[in-house]
N, C-alpha and C positions, 0 to 999 in steps of 0.2 A: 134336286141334287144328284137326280142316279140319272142325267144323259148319259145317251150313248155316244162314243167315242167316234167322230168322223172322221173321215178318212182324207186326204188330200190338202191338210195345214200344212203350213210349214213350223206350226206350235207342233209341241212334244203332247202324243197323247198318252196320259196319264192313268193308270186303275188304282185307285186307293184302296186298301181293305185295312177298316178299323170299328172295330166294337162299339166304340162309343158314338151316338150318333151326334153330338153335339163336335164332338172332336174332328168327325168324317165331317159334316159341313163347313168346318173350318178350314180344314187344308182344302176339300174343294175350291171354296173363294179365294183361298191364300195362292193357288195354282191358278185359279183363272184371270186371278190380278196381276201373276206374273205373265199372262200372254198363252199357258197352257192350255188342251182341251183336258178337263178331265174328268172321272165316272165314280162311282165308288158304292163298294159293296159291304154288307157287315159280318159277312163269315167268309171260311175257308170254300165250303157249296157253293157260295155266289159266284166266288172269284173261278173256280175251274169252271162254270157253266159260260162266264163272259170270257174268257181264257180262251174258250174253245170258238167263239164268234170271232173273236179279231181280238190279235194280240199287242198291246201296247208298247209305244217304247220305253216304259218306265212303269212300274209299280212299287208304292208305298204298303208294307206290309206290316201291320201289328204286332209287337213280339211276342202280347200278352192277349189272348184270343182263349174265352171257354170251351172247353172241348177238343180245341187245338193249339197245336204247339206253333206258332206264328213261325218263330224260325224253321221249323222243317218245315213250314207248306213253304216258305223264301227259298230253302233248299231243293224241294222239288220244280217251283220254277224255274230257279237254275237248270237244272238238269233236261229239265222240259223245252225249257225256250233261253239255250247258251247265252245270246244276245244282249237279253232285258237286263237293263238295269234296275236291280231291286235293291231299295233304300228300305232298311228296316227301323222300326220309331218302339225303342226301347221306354219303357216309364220306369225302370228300375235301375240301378246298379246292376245290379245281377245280370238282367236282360240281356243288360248295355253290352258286360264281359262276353257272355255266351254268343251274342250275335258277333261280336268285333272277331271274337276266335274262329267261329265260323266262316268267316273269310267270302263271302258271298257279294259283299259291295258294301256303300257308305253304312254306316250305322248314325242316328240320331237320337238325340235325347231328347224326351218330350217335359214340356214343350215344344215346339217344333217353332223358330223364326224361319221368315221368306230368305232373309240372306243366308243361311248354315242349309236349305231345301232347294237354292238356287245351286248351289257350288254342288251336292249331292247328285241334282237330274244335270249336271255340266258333261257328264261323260256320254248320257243317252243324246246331248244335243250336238255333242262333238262327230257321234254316230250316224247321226241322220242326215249331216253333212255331207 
């Protein structure tokens, strides 16, 4: 579940980063069944190390991360790479609010269904057109 991200699809390549590893293998396959390439890491360290190899057109970002605060590493991607579309996968209320106000891109409630993660990466696909 942790390929690397090739280059020259015309699929959205994808970087997950989510804690749970049962939940990161899920949206893996839920993405590769939608036609995506995608990779995926379980902390915020992974994510800047694969960050800095080849940046994706979309990243799914954890809001609830030990150690780190999921919405500011979403925030520093932003800043980092304007572009990306970073969908953030909230398991909380709370999350939910703090991510929506931050104003960064789609927010999701986990859960996570293929159709409410299809309409989310819509923007990075509209992009790479």
């Amino acid at each position: 579940m942790n390929a690397e991200i090739a280059p020259g699809d015309s699929a959205l390549r994808v970087l997950v980063m989510e804690e749970d590893r049962d939940a990161r293998c899920c949206l893996v396959m839920m993405l590769e069944a939608m036609g995506h390439r995608a990779a995926a890491v379980g902390s915020a360290e992974t994510l800047s190390r694969r960050m800095a190899r080849r940046t994706p057109d979309a990243a799914l970002c954890d809001a609830e991360l030990s150690g780190d605060d999921g919405i500011e590493v979403a925030r520093r991607l932003k800043r980092l790479y304007p572009a990306l579309t970073v969908v953030i996968l909230a398991g909380s209320w709370f999350n939910f609010v703090r991510a929506t106000h931050a104003a960064l891109g789609p927010v999701l409630f986990k859960p996570v269904g293929s159709p409410e993660l299809q309409r989310a990466l819509s923007s990075a696909a509209a992009t790479e057109k």
